[in-house]
C-alpha positions, 0 to 999 in steps of 0.5 A: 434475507440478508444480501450476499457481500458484493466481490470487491476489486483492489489495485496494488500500486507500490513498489518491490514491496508490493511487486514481491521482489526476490520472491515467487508470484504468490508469495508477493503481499496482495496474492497473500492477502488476497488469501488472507481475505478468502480464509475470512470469507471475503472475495477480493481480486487484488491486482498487482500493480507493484514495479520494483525500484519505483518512486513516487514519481513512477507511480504517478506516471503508471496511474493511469493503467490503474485507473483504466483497470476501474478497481473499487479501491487501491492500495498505495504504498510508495515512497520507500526508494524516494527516501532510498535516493535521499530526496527530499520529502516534499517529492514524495509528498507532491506526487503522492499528493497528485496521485490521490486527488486523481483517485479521489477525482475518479471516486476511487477510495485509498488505502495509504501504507506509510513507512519508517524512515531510515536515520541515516538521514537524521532525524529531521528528515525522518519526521517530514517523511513521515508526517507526509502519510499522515498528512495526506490519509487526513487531507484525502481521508483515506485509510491510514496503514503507518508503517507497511514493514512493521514486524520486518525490519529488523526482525530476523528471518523476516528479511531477505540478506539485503536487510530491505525486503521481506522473506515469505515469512515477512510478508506473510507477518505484514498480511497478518498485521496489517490485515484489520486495517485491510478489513477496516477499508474494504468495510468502508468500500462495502458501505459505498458500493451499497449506497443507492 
């Protein structure tokens, strides 16, 4: 007889993006894709550890409530207002850097969400930015979500008037487009859970 899948349990640590900014409790993106996993057949308690307005740096500081909640894997998405502010990439790099040998310390899979940066900034900035994700999903070999606004930007009625953040229609178009990478992560913590 085959074995029943073990429930697993994810931490959300990220900013307004994750916190569901503007938007009711269960409209924000890990109660959704929680639900989006249960239409799959997949139980997964996804807690929500998303502050709006945090940077690279708060999350860093908020890591060890995280921790302390002992999730089987954490979805990390930060780093959207360290490029809002104009700092410079090698901040987001180092505390995302910080932040994932901590949770590569504790055993702890991640699950990276990259972002496009903003051209206001140039070009330049743009591509150091977003070669920090891809840089770090490969030295932690974490799994890799590239741009967790995908199908939002810029699409209308995916975002709320400030242009920035995603209307319940968005989020529920980032759960749907990033959902087989969801299910790619939770397949890899599945085989580590079962492993003697």
């Amino acid at each position: 007889m085959p074995q029943p899948a073990l429930a697993l349990k994810l931490a959300a640590l990220g900013d307004s993006l994750t916190a569901g900014w503007g938007l009711p409790a269960d409209d924000a993106y890990p109660a959704k894709l929680a639900r989006a996993l249960a239409e799959k057949g997949r139980t997964v308690t996804i807690l929500n550890f998303g502050i709006s307005g945090d940077t690279t740096a708060g999350g860093l500081a908020r890591l060890d409530a995280v921790l302390a909640a002992a999730p089987d894997g954490v979805i990390l998405e930060l780093g959207a207002n360290d490029m809002l502010r104009g700092m410079d990439p090698a901040i987001p790099r180092a505390n995302l850097d910080a932040i994932m040998k901590r949770l590569s310390d504790a055993h702890i899979p991640v699950m990276l969400c990259g972002i496009r940066a903003m051209r206001n900034y140039g070009r330049a900035y743009a591509v150091e930015l977003e070669a920090v994700y891809v840089d770090l999903a490969q030295k932690y070999g974490a799994v890799l979500y590239p741009s967790f606004l995908d199908g939002v930007t810029g699409v209308p009625g995916m975002a709320l008037p400030d242009g920035l953040h995603p209307t319940a229609e968005g989020v529920a178009e980032m759960v749907r487009r990033s959902l087989p990478t969801v299910e790619t992560f939770l397949d890899r913590l599945g085989t580590s859970r079962a492993a003697p």
